[in-house]
N, C-alpha and C positions, 0 to 999 in steps of 0.2 A: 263251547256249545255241546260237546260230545257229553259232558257231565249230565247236563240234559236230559239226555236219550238213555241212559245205562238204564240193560232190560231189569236191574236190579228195583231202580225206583219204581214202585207202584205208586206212590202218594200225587205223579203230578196230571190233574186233572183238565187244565185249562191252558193251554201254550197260546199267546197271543206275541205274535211276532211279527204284527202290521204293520205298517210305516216305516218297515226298517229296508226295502229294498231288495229283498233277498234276488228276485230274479228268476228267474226258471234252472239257473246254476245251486243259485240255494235247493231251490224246491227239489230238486235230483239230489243235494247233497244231505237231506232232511230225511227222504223218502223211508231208505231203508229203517232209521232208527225210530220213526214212529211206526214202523208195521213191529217192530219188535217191542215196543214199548207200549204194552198194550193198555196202561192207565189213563191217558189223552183222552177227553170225554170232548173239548170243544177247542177248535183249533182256529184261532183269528189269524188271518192271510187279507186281510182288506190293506187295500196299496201296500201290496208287495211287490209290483213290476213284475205282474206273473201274467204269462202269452199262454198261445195255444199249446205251447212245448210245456211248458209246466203245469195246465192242467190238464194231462194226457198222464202227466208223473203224477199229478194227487189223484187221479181217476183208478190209476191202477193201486194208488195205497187203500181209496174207499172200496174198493170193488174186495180186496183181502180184511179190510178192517171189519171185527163184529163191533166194537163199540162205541166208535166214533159216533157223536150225536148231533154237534152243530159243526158249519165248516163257512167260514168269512172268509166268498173271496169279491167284496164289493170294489170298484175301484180298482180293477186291474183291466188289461187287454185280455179276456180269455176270448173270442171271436169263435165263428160255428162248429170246428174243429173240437176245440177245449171243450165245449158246449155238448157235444155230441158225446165224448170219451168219458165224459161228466153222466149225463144221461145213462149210459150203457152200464158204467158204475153201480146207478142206485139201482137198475134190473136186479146187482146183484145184493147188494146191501140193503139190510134190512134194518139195520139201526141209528142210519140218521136223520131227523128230524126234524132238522131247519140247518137251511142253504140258502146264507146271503148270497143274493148277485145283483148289480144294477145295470142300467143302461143298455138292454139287452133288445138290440133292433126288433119290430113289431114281424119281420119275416122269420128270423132266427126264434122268436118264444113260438111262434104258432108250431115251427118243428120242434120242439122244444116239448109242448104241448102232443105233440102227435105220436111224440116217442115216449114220452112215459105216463100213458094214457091207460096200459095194460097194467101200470104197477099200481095207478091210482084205484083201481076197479076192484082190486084185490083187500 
């Protein structure tokens, strides 16, 4: 997988590595070489077995990433934690676009809602 990531490739645009399990051990083990591999335009993570621990790790990849544009994380546990580190993220990010999520309790979206209320205004 390390071939993958080399900051050499610019050309790979789209990494979809859903259903494969990765886990919030992947997603830490992923982390660094997409902040260096700045070509990733749209990153598929739907059922990845990714918790609150690993979107806390993509939170801080978006929060450095400028061109990250779509991020699929449908189909995993992220619960209000990941939710929240997710949110704080896009305060800082400004170039992604679309953020699959589902299943996302009606108490959890309205903070959800509350916290990125000031970016949508903008």
């Amino acid at each position: 997988m390390n071939a993958v990531f080399q900051p050499e490739l610019k050309v790979l645009q789209v990494l979809d590595l859903g259903e494969n399990l990765l886990g919030d051990e992947g997603i830490q083990v992923i982390r660094e070489p997409l902040m260096m591999n700045c070509s990733v335009l749209q990153l598929g993570l739907a059922q990845a077995n990714i918790t609150c621990e690993g979107a806390v790790a993509l939170a801080e990849f978006l929060a450095e990433s400028r061109q990250i544009q779509g991020l699929d994380l449908r189909q995993n546990e992220v619960k209000v934690g990941g939710l929240m580190a997710l949110c704080l993220a896009l305060r800082i990010n400004r170039s992604l676009a679309s953020l699959d999520l589902d299943h996302i309790p009606p108490q959890e979206q309205l903070a959800i809602n509350d916290m990125m209320k000031p970016q949508w205004t903008q």
